[in-house]
C-alpha positions as CSV (number, residue, x, y, z in Angstrom):
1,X,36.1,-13.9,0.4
2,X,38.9,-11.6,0.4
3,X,42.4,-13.4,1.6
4,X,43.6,-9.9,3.8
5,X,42.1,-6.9,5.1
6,X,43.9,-3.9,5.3
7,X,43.8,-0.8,7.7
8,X,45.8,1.8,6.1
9,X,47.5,4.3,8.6
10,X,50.3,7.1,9.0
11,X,52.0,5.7,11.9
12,X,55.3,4.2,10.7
13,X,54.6,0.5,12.4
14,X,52.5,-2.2,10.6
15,X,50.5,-4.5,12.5
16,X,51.0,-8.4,10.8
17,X,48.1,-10.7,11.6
18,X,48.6,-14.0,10.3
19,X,47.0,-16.0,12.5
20,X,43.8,-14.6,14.1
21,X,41.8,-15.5,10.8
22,X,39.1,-18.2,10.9
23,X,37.5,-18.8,7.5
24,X,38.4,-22.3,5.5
25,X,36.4,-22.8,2.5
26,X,33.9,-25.3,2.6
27,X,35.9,-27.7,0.9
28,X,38.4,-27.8,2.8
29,X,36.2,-27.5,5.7
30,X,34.7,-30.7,4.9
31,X,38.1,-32.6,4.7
32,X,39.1,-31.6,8.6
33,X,38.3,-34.3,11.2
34,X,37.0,-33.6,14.5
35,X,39.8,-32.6,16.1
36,X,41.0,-30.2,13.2
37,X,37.5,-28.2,13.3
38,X,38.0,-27.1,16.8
39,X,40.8,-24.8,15.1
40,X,43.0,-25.2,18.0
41,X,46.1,-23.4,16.8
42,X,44.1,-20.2,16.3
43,X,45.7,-17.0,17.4
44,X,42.6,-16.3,19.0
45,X,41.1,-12.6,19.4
46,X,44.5,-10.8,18.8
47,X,43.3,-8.4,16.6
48,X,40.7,-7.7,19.4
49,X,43.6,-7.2,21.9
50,X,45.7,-4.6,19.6
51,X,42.9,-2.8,18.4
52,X,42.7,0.8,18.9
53,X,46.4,0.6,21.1
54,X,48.3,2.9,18.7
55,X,46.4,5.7,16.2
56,X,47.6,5.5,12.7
57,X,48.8,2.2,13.2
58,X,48.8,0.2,9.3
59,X,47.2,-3.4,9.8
60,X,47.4,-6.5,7.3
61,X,45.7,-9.5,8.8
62,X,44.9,-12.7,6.9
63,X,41.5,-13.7,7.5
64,X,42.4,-17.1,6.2
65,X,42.9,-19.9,8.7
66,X,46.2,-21.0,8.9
67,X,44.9,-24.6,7.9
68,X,44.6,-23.6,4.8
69,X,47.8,-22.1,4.5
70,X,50.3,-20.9,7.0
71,X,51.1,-17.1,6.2
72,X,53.6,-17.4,8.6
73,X,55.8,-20.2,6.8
74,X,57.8,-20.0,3.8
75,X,56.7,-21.1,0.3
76,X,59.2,-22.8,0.4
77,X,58.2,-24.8,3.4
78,X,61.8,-25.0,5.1
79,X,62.0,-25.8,8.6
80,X,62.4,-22.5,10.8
81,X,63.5,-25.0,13.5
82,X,65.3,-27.6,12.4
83,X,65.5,-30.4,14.7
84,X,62.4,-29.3,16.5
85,X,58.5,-30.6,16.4
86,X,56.9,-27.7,14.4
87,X,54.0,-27.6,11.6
88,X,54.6,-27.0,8.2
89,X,53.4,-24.5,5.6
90,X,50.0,-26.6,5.0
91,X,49.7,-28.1,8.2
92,X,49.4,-32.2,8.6
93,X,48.7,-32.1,12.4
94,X,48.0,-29.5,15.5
95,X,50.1,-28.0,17.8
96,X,49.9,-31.4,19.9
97,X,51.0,-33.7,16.9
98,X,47.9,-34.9,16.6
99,X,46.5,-35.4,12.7
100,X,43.7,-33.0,11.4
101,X,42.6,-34.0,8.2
102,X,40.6,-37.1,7.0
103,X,42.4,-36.5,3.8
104,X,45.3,-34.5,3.5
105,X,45.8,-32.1,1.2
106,X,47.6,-33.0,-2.4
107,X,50.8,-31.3,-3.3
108,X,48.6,-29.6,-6.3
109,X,46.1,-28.3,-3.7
110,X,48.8,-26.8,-1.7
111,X,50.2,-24.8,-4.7
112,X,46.3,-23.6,-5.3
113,X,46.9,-22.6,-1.7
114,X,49.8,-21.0,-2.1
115,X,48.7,-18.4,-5.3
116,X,45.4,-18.0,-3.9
117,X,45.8,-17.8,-0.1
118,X,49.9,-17.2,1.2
119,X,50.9,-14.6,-2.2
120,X,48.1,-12.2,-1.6
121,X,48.5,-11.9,1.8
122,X,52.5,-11.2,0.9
123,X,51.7,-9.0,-1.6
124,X,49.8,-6.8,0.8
125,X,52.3,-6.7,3.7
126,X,54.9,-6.2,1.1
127,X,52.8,-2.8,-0.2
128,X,52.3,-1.7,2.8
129,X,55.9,-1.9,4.1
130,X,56.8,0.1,0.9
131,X,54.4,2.6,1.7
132,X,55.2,3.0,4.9
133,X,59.2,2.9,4.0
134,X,58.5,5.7,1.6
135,X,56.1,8.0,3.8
136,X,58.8,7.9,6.7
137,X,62.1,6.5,5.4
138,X,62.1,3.8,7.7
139,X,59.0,0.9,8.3
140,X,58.5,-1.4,11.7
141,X,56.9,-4.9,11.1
142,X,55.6,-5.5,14.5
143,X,54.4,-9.3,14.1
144,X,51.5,-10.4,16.4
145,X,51.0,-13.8,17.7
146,X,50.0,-16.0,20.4
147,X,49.8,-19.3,21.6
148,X,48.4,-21.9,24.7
149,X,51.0,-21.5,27.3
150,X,51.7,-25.5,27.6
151,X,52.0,-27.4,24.3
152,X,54.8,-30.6,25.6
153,X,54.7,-31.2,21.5
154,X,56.4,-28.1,20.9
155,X,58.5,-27.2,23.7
156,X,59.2,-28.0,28.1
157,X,57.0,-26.3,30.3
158,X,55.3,-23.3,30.7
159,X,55.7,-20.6,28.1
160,X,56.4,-17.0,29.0
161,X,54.0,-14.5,28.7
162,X,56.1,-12.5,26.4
163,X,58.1,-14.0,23.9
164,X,60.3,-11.8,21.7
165,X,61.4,-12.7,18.3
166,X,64.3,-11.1,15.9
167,X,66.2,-13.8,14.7
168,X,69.1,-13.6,17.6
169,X,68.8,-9.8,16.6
170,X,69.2,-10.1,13.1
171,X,65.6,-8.9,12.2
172,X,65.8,-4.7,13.3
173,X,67.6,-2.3,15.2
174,X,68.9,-3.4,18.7
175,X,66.9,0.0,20.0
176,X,63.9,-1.6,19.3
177,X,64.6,-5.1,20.6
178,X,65.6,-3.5,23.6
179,X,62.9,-1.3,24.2
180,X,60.6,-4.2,23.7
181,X,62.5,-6.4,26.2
182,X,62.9,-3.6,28.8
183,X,58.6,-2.9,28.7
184,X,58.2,-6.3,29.0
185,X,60.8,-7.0,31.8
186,X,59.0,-3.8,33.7
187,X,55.8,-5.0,33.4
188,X,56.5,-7.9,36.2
189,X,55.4,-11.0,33.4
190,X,58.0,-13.5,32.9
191,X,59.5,-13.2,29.0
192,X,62.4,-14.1,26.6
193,X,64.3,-12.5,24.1
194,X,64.6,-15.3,21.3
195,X,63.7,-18.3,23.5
196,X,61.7,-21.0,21.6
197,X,60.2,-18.5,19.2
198,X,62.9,-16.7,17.5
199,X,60.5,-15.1,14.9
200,X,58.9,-16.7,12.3
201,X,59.2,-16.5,8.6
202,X,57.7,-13.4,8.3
203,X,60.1,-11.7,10.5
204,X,62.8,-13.3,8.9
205,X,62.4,-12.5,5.4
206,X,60.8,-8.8,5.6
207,X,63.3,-7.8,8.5
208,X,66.2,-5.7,6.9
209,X,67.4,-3.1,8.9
210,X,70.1,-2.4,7.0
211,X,67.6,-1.5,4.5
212,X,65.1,0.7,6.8
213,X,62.8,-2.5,7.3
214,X,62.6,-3.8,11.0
215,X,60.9,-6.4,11.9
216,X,60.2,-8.2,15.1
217,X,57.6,-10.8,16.5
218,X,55.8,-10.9,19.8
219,X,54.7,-14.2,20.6
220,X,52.1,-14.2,23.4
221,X,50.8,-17.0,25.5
222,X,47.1,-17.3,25.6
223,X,46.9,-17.4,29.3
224,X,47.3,-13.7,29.1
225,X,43.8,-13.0,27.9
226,X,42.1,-15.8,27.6
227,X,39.3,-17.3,30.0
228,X,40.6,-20.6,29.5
229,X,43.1,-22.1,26.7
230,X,40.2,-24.6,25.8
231,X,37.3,-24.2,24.0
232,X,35.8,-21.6,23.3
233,X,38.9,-20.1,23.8
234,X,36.7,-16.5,25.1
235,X,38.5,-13.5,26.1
236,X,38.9,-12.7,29.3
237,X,38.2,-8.4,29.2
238,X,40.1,-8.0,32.6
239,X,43.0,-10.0,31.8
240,X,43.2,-8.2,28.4
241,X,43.2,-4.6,29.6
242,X,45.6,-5.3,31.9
243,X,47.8,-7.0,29.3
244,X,47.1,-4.2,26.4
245,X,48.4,-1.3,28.9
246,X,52.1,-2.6,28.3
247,X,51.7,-3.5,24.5
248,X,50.2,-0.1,24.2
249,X,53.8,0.8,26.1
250,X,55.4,-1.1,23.7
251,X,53.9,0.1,20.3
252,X,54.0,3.7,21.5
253,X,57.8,3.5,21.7
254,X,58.5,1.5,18.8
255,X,56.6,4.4,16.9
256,X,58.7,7.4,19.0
257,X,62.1,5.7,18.1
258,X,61.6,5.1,14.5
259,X,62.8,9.0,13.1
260,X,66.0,7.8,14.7
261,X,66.0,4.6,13.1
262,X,65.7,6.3,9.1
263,X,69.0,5.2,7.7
């Protein structure tokens, strides 16, 4: 199988997707326990929620699980929260600290991972940024994510609907942050501007403004658009359409303001 799949387009934003992919090869498969093949942590159906929301928009989605590999975490593994319950680049356990494998995966079988699962899907998002960069002198990472709305493992409470990511606005232009923020804050939803999800490693490392390269995350809880945040974790079509109006909002601005953004 093919690690990414890309949609090539002439919009200046890129779609990431590192999370909505399902496959695990059957050897790794087989080493998950129970609780691991439920596939919890999924980032269930967001390429279904942004599809067709912006024309010419580029996508690069991993159709990996992130068992396998997170595309979303460093090769490096560092913590993107230190002092905080998180998952690591291969995870151990799920989003509730609870274990997932009946054996875990060896340190040789996480670099396999890494060459043939985490690089490629880089190598893509990096090409396509360049492409982009190059066709209209400035690129937009638009990262897309979501998660259950309570998880007490990984933070108090119930998470916002939105949750918007640039590294306490170190990742892209403070137009675009702000445009993001003020959609969401019109739309009536509760959200935060770097709360417990300040952007992941993605956002991080590809997020150079001063280079033409913005990047930002949108971190979206699953009680947006899901029937229930249990399995099987079905969309919910009224929800959803009521939801992708204001990330339409959202994308369609981000596209308007990047000529002004070209250094």
């Amino acid at each position: 199988m093919n690690p990414v799949e890309i949609v090539r387009g002439d919009s200046p934003l890129i779609l990431g997707l590192p999370h909505t992919g399902t496959h695990l090869p059957e050897a790794i498969l087989a080493r998950l326990n129970a609780r691991g093949r439920i596939l919890a942590d999924t980032d269930w159906h967001i390429e279904r929620l942004y599809d067709g929301l912006l024309p010419g928009v580029t996508t690069v989605r991993a159709t990996f699980h992130r068992y396998v590999i997170d595309a979303n975490r460093g090769p490096d593994d560092a913590s993107l929260y230190p002092g905080q319950n998180t998952t690591g680049l291969v995870p151990i356990t799920d989003f509730d600290g609870e274990p997932i494998w009946t054996e875990e995966p060896t340190p040789a079988e996480i670099a396999e991972r890494k060459a043939n699962f985490h690089a490629p899907y880089h190598e893509a998002l990096a090409a396509e940024i360049e492409r982009v960069k190059a066709r209209h002198g400035v690129a937009i990472l638009y990262d897309c994510h979501s998660i259950r709305s309570v998880i007490p493992f990984l933070f108090e409470g119930v998470l916002p609907d939105f949750n918007i990511g640039t590294n306490n606005g170190t990742t892209c232009d403070p137009r675009i942050e702000a445009a993001t923020f003020d959609i969401c804050a019109g739309s009536g939803r509760t959200h935060v501007l770097n709360g417990r999800f300040k952007g992941g490693w993605t956002t991080r490392h590809y997020g150079r403004p001063q280079d033409g390269v913005h990047a930002i995350q949108m971190e979206l809880a699953q009680s947006t658009h899901l029937q229930s945040e249990t399995p099987p974790f079905a969309y919910d079509e009224a929800r959803a359409a009521a939801l992708r109006t204001t990330l339409a909002a959202i994308l369609e601005r981000l596209a308007a303001l990047a000529p002004e953004l070209k250094a």
